[in-house]
N, C-alpha and C positions, 0 to 999 in steps of 0.2 A: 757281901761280896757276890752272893748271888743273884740277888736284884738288882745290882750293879749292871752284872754280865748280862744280864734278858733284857737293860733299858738300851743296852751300845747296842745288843746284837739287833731289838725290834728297829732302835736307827737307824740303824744300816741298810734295812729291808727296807724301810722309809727313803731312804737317799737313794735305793738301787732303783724302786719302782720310779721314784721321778726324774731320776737320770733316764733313764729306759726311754718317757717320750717326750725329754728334752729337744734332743735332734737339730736335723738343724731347722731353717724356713726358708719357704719361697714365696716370691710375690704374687700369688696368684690363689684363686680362691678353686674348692677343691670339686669337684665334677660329682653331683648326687643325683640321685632320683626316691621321689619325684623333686621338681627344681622347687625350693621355697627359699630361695634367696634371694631379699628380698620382698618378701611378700608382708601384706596387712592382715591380720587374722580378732578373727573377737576372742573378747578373755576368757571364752569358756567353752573355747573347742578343746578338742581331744589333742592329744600330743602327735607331734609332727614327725612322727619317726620318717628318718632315710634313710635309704645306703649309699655307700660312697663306691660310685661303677667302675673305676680303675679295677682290672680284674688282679693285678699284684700286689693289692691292698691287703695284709692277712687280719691284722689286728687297726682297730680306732679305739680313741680315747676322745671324747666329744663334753664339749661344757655349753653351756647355756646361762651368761650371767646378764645382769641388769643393777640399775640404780637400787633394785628392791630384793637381790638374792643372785641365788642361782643354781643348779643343779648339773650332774653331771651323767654322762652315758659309756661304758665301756665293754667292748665287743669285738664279736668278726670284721666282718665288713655292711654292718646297720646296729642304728641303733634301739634302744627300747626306753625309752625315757619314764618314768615313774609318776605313773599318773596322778597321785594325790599330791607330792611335790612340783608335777605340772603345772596343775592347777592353783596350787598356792601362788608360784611362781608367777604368770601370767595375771592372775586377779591385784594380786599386788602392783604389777608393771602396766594396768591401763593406761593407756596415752604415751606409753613410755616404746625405748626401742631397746633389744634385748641383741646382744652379739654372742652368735655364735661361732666358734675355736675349733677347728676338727685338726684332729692330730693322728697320721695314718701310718701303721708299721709295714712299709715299702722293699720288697729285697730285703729284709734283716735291718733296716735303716728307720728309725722314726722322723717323719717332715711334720713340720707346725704349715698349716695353710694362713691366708691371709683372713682375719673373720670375716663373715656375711652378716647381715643384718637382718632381723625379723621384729614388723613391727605390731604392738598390741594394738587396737582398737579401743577406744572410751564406747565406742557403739555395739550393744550386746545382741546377739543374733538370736532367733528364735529355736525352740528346742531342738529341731530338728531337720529331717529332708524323708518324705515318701517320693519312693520313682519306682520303676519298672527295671527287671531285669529278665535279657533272654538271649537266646543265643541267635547269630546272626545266619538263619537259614530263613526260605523263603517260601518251600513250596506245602511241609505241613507243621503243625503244629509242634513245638517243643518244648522241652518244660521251660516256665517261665513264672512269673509269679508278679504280685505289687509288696515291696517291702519298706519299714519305717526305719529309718538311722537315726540314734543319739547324736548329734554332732557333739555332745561334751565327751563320747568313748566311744569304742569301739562295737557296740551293741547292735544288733541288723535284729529285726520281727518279722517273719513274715504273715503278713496280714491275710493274704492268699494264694496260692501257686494253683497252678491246671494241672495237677496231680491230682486232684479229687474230683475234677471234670474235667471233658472233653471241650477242649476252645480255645480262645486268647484271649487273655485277660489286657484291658487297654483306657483310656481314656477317662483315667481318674483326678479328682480336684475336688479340694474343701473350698472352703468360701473366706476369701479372704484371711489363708495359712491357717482359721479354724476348724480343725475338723468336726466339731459336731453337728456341721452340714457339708456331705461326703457325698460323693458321687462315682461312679465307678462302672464301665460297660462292658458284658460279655459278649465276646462272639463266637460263633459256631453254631452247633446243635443245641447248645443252652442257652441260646439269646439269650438278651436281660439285660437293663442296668438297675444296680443295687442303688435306691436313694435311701438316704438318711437324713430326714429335713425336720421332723419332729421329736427327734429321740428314739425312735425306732428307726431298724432298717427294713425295707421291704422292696420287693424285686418288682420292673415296670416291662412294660410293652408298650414302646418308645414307636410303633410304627402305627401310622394312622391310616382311613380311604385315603386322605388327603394329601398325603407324602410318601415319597418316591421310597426312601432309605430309614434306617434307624436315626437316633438322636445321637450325635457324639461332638466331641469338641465343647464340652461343657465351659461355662464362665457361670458363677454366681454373680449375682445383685447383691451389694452388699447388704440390703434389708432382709436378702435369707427368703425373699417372694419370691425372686423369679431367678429361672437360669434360661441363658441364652445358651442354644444348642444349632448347631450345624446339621443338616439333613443332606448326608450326601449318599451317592453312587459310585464309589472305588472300584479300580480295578489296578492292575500292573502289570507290569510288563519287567522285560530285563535286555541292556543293552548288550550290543556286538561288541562294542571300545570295550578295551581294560580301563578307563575314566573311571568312569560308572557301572555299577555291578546291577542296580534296580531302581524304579522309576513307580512310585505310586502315582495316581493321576482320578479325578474325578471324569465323570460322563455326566452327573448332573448335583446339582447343589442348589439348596438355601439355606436359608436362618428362620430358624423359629425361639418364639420364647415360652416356658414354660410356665405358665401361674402356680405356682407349689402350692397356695391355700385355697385352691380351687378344680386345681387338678387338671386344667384344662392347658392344651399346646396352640398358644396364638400364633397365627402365622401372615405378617405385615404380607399385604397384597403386594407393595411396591419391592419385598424382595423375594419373592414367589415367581414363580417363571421361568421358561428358558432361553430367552434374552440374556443371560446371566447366571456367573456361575458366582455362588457367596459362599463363603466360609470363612474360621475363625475368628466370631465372636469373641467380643470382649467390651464390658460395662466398663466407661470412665471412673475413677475416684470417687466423685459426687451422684453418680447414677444416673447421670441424667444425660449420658448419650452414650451409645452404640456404636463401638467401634466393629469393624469387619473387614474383610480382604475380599475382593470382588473381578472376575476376569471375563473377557468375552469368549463367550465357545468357541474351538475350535474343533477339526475333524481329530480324530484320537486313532491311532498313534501317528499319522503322515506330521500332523504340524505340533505333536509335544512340543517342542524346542520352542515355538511362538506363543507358546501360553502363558502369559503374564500378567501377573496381581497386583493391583493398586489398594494403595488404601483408603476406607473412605469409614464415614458415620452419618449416621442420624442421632435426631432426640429421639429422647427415651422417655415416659412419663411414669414415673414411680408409682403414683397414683392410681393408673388404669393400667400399667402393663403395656399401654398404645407408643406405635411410634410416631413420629414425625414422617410427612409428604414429601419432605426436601433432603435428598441425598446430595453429601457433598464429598468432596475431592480433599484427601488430607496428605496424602503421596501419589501423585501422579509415579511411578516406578517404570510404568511401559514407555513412557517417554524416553527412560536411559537405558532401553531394551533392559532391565530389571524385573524383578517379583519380590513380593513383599509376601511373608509367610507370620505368624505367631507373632500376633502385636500384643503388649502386655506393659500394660499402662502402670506406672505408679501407683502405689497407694496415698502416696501425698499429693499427687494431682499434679507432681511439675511433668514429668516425663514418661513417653510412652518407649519402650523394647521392643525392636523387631528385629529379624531375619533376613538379610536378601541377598538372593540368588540371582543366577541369570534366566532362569524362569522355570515355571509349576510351582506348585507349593508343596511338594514333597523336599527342605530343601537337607533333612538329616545323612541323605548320599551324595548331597553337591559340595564337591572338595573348595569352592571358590566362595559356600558360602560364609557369610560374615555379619554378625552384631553392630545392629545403627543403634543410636540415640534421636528423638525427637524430644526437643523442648516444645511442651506444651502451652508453653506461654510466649515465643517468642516465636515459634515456627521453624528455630533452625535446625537443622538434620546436619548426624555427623557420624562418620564409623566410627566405632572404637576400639581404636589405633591400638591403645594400651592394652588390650583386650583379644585380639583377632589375633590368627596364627595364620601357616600357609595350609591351612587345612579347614576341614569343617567346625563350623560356631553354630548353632541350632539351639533347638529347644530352650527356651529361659523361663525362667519366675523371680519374681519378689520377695524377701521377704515381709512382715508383718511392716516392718520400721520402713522399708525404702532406703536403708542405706545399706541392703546386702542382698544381692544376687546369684542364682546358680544356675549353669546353663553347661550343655554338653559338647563337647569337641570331641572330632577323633587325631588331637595333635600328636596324643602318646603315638599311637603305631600308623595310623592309618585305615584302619579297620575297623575296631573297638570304640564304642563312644566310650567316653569319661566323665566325670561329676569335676565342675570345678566352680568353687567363691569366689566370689571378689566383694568389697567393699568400696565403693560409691559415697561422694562425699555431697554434701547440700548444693555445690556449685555444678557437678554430675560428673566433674573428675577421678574415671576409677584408678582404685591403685591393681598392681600385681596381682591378677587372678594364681588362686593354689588348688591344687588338686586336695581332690577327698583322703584327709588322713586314712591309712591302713596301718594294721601293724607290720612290718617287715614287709613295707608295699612293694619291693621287687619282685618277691615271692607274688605274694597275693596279685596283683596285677598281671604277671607271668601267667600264672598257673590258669587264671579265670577268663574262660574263652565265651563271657557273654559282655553284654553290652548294658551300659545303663541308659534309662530311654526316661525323659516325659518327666523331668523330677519336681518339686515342689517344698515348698517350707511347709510345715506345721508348727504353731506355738506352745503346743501338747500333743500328748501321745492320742495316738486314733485309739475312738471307743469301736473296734472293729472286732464284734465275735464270729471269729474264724469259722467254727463248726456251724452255725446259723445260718453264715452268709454261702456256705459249700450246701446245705438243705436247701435253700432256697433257690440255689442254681441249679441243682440237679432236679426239681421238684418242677411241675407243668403249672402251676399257679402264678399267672402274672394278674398285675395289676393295667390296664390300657390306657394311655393316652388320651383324652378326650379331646 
């Protein structure tokens, strides 16, 4: 009798809670952030928590099912999904699409929304993303740092912050999303870039008789010989318009390339000079040509606004490090009063990433700028549509595969850059770019008034010793450029 009465009574607690977010529905899907509805993800990211922004929302009940499972989330107003059933759930569902159900206790009322769709990827992303975080001030130094994200959880390293020096830390890239050739440039009173090319790290002096500025704007060779480096002369400025709040701008540039088994910084004649301002290097797929961004001087600051970058290459010869005589034209961009900023070729060789503004190559404060595509095999150029917002699209990378990219916007507010993927299919169709999972991202994103800058893949975790790499900066021993 008594077992009886504990199986009606647990029933009924059973029927109570499901009557509870019965409710009724409505035709319409339910307003979150960040938006992943719809979005393509690989089966081995971290879980995609949201909140649901209606601020009369008190209680969700949220499911997540598929042909292969399914889990569920129950909360305030976000959810917290279970990472180890996450991750079952999605490795199961490759290639599959998974609907998710948000169910929201409104006014004392439970509503069924209409599902959204989230789709898994067959294509697996590399372990990770290093970028740069800092806060968006201008005139000194703040803390900031270069750190590594898990993209399967929630896990952030930092590899470095200027808390343990005086500087900024900036202009870091592995080779080909490997890090165990790493690169990475200090500035301030600690000059230095930290290479890592042989299994050790050690700290350089990037500045030669020969050249105007330091080395930055690294690209590896993928043979791990040589990095192409940009030598420039920055300065800035900051606008009168509320548009634009700050305007980096060179006063002189080239390209040089570095021989890492030799130690020595070539500097091609034909892009030496100041007929011409070069920067942003970047090695083709197969190494055998030399892409870069190239503008004609103008006076600084009267004609900023007419300063416009085209894209161009040369060969490249693996073999000697030498370039080619013959500079050519691969985006004319000044033509459609345009600039071409961060070109960043495939690693499969079909397609080259870039940037463009309506001119300099600072374009991470240009509200207008926007992510092109060039097919490398057919020469046609296109924005991406599916991709671009009314705000800023900047900084990109590849990953290891070429079928995933991460590039930063500031579409969330306006101010903040943001990390966001996408998946990129063999024909170069992206789908639904997502922001960088958080947990309980309204908070986290809320609360975090810096920016992420400069990000990258890695296919493993960086062999990066913190306390070594902070002696070595703080320490007068550099190694020179030759």
């Amino acid at each position: 009798m008594i077992r009886r009465t504990i199986i009606i009574l647990v029933s009924a607690v059973l029927l109570a809670a499901c009557s509870t977010t019965a409710g009724r529905s409505v035709a319409e899907e339910p307003e979150i952030y960040p938006d992943y509805k719809g979005v393509t993800v690989p089966f081995g990211i971290a879980p995609l928590d949201f909140a649901v922004t209606d601020s009369l929302v008190s209680s969700i009940d949220v499911s997540v099912s598929g042909m292969s499972g399914s889990l569920r989330s129950r909360g305030r107003s976000y959810t917290r999904f279970p990472m180890r059933r996450w991750h079952r759930l999605l490795k199961a569902s490759a290639g599959q699409t998974l609907n998710v159900t948000v169910k929201a206790k409104k006014e004392g009322e439970w509503i069924t929304y209409e599902p959204f769709s989230i789709h898994v990827s067959q294509d697996p992303s590399d372990f990770g993303l290093v970028y740069r975080k800092l806060a968006p001030g201008y005139i000194s130094y703040s803390k900031m740092g270069i750190y590594e994200r898990d993209l399967s959880s929630f896990r952030e390293r930092a590899l470095i912050e200027n808390t343990s020096f005086t500087g900024c830390v900036n202009c870091h890239t592995s080779n080909r999303c490997d890090p165990e050739s790493f690169s990475l440039h200090i500035r301030g009173a600690h000059g230095a870039t930290l290479l890592r090319a042989h299994g050790a790290l050690d700290a350089y002096d990037t500045k030669t008789d020969s050249t105007s500025g330091f080395c930055v704007y690294p690209y590896w060779h993928h043979s791990g010989k040589y990095i192409a480096y940009s030598i420039n002369t920055t300065r800035q400025a900051f606008h009168e318009g509320p548009d634009k709040i700050i305007e980096v701008f060179d006063h002189a540039s080239d390209i040089g390339v570095y021989d890492v088994d030799n130690g020595k910084l070539l500097l091609p004649p034909s892009l030496k000079g100041d007929h011409k301002w070069e920067t942003f290097p970047a090695f083709s797929a197969d190494g055998k040509t030399l892409f870069f961004c190239s503008a004609t001087p103008r006076p600084i600051p009267d004609s900023l606004s007419a300063i416009r970058y085209n894209l161009l290459k040369m060969e490249f010869d693996p073999a000697t490090g030498e370039t080619g005589k013959v500079i050519e034209t691969v985006l004319d961009a000044e033509a459609d009063d345009k600039s071409v900023s961060f070109p960043r070729p495939s690693y499969d060789g079909k397609y080259l990433m870039y940037t463009l503004s309506d001119y300099g190559n600072f374009s991470i404060w240009h509200h207008e700028a926007d992510l092109w595509l060039l097919n490398l095999e057919t020469g046609e150029t296109r924005p991406i549509d599916e991709v671009n917002s009314e705000d800023t699209e900047s900084f990109h990378n590849w990953d290891s595969s070429s079928r995933w990219f991460v590039f930063s916007s500031r579409r969330d507010d306006g101010l903040h850059t943001r990390l966001y993927l996408c998946h990129i299919d063999e024909n170069g169709v992206c789908a639904k770019p997502f922001m960088l999972p958080q947990r309980n991202p309204k908070r986290y994103y809320s609360s975090l008034f810096l920016s992420f800058n400069a990000p990258e893949f890695v296919n493993h975790p960086v062999p990066f010793q913190t306390h070594k790499a902070a002696r070595l900066i703080n320490s007068e021993d550099r190694t020179p450029f030759k």
